[in-house]
N, C-alpha and C positions, 0 to 999 in steps of 0.2 A: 504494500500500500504506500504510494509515492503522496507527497505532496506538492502543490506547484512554490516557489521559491523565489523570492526576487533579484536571485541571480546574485548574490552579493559573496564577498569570497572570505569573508570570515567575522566572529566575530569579536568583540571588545570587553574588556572589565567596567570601561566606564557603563554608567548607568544614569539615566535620567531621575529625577525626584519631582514630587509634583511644582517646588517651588524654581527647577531649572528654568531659567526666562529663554527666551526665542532665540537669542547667541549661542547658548549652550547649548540647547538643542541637536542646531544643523551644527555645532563642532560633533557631537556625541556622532551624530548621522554619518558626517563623515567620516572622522576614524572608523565609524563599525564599517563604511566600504573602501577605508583604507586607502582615501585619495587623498594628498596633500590640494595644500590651498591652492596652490596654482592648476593642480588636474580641475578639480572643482572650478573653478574661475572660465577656464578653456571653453570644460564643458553647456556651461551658462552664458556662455558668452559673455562674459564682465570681467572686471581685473579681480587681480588676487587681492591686490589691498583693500577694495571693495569688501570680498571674502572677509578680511580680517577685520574691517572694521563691522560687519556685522555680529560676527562672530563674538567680538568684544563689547559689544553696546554701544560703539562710538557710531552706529549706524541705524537705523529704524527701517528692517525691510520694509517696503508695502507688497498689498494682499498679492499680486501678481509674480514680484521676485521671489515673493516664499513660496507660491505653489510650483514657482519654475525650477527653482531650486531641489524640493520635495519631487519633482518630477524626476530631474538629473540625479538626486542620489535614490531613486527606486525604493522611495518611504511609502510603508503599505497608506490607505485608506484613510485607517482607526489613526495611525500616527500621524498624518497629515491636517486632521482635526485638531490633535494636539498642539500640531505647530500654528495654526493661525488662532487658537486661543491664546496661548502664551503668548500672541502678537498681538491681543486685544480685536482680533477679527472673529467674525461668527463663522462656527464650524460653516465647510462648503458640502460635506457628504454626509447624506441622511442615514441612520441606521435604523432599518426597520425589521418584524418582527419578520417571520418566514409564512406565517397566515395573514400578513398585515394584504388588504386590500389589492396593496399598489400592486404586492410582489406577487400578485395570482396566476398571470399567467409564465412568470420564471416559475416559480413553486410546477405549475401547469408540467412544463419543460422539464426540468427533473424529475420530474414522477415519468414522465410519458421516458426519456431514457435509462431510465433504470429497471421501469416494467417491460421494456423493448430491449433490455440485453437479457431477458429469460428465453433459455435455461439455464445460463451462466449468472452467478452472481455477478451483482453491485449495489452500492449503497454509495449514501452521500453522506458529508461528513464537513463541520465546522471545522475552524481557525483550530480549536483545540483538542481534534480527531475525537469531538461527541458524533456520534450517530443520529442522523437527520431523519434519514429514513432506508429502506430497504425493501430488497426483492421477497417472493418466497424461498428464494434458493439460497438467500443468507442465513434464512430462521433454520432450513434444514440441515444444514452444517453446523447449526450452534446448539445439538440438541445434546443433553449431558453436560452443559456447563455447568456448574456453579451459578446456582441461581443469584446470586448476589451479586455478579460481574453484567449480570443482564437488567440488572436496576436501572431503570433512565439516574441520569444523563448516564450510556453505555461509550465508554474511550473505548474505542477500536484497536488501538495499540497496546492498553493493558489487556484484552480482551486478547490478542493475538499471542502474547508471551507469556503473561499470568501463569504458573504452575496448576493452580487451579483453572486454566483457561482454555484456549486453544494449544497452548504451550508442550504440553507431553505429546500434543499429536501430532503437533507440523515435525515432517520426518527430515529436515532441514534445518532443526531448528537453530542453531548456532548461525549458520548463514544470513537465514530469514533474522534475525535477531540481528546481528554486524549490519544488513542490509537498513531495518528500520531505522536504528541506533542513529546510523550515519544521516539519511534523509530528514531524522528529527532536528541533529544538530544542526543543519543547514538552513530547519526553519528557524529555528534559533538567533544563526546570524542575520538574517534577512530581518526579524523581527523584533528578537531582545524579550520576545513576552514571560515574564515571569513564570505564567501558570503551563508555559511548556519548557520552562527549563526544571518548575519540580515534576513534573512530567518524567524529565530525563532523565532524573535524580532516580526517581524511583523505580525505572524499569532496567536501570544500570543495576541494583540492588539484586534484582530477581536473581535467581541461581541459574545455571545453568544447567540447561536439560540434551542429555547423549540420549543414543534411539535406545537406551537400554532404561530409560529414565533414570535413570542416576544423576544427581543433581550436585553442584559444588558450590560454595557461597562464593558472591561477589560474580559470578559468570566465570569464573577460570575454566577452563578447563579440565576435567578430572584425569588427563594424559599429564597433564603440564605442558603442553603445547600448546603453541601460540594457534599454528595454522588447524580451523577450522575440520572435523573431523568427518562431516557430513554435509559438506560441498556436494553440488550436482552441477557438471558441467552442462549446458545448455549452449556450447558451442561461442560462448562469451559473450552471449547476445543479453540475456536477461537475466538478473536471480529469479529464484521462482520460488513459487511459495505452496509445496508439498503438502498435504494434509490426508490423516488417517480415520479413513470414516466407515460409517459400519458397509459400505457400496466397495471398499477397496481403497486406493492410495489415490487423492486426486491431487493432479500439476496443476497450475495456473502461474500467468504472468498478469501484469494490471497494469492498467492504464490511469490517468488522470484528466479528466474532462473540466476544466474552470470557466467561466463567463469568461468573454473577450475585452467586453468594453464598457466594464459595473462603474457605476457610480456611485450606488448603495454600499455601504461600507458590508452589511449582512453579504450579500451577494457576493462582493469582492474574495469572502474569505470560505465560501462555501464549494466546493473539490466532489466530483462523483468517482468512486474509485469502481474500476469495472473489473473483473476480472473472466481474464480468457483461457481457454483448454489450451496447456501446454505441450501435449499428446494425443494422440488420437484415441486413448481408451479413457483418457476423461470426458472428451468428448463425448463417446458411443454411449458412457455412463450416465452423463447428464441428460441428455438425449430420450436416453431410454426409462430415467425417472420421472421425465416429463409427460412421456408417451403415457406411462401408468398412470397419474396422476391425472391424466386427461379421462384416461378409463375409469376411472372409480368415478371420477365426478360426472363421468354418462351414464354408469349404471346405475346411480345414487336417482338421477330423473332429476326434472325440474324441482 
């Protein structure tokens, strides 16, 4: 399950406070994308000293240099709000609810693609990988969880590693585990958000789970080896994400579907993760519990 990212290449100690003013900010901003004043300047088309006198207060953006700004360093939405408050300007991007009126025919749009990649799962999934909504072919792969992991608001990512979770059964799991780890840190730098850096915090903790279930704290290893013991080559194209269900072993690789061009901060940060047969006998299997599924609910009658 990928996330979409803003591309940013790493992130920062610095940290924003609610009393950091609008200079500090877009400095925060830019160290988290690791551009000196003068990149940032280039890219804005303004001088550096310009930069630094923003930066320092000896400047008052207005509402149009700060969003141009916020545009050039690839500050999400939610953050962008920020920065023209701390500027004394009114937020410019609405966040609304995901039943809210406006957003009925997006909400429309997501339902209609995630019901239209059955008999493969997908689901859609917030800023903070809660679960929006879902196929029936997610409910059927989540049967035997821990009822407690399926509590709304359900995280998809503790949901996927959890011991108690999907965890003993992705037959990959070390992989799939290195693989998420890595695309969460990324939203990380792109974003700074608090509630998915304890996110990180906490699924680095889980133990690690070998195909024999055997578990070691902290995720080591129980070899002592660094390298991955249950790697599946896929020809270097994709990680996949292996899963042990009562049908047999199913592959999948997944996709990320985001809005192109949100303006809704809700929108902006809402991702459909699709997932596709990585084989031809996950395929045949999905397929073929589909086909049944169609049967019962014919013989069942109106």
């Amino acid at each position: 399950m990928d996330t979409p990212s803003a591309g940013s290449k790493s992130n920062t100690a610095t940290t924003a406070t609610p009393a950091t003013p609008v200079g500090g900010l877009l400095r925060i901003w830019r160290e988290r994308r690791r551009l000196s004043q003068l990149e940032l300047a280039g890219a804005a088309d303004i001088s550096a000293r310009h930069v630094s006198f923003l930066e320092t207060g000896r400047s008052v953006p207005s509402r149009a240099m700060l969003l141009r700004l916020a545009e050039r360093l690839e500050v999400p939405l939610r953050e962008r709000n920020a920065l023209l408050l701390s500027a004394g300007y009114a937020p410019m991007y609405a966040e609304r609810r995901l039943d809210d009126p406006a957003l009925r025919q997006a909400r429309a749009a997501v339902e209609l693609v995630i019901a239209g990649h059955s008999p493969y799962p997908a689901l859609a999934v917030d800023r903070h990988w809660t679960m929006v909504s879902a196929n029936a072919t997610v409910n059927l792969l989540l049967v035997g969880i821990d009822p407690r992991l399926l509590q709304p608001p359900v995280n998809v990512l503790r949901l996927s590693l959890h011991p108690d979770g999907l965890g003993p059964r992705v037959e990959n799991y070390t992989q799939w585990r290195t693989h998420v780890l890595v695309r969460l840190r990324q939203q990380i730098a792109a974003t700074a958000d608090p509630i998915l850096i304890e996110l990180l915090a906490e699924l680095e903790a889980y133990p690690l789970i070998s195909k024999s279930d055997g578990r070691t704290p902290g995720g080591a290893n129980p070899d002592g080896d660094a390298k991955p013991t249950d790697e599946v080559d896929y020809g270097g194209v994709v990680v996949p994400f292996r899963l042990r269900t009562d049908f047999g072993v199913l592959s999948f690789f997944t996709t990320t579907t985001v809005f192109g061009t949100p303006l809704d901060v809700t929108l902006a940060e809402l991702a459909i993760e699709s997932f596709f047969p990585a084989d031809p006998q996950t395929t045949e299997t999905l397929n073929r519990i589909a086909r049944e599924m169609v049967g019962q609910q014919g013989s069942r009658g109106p």
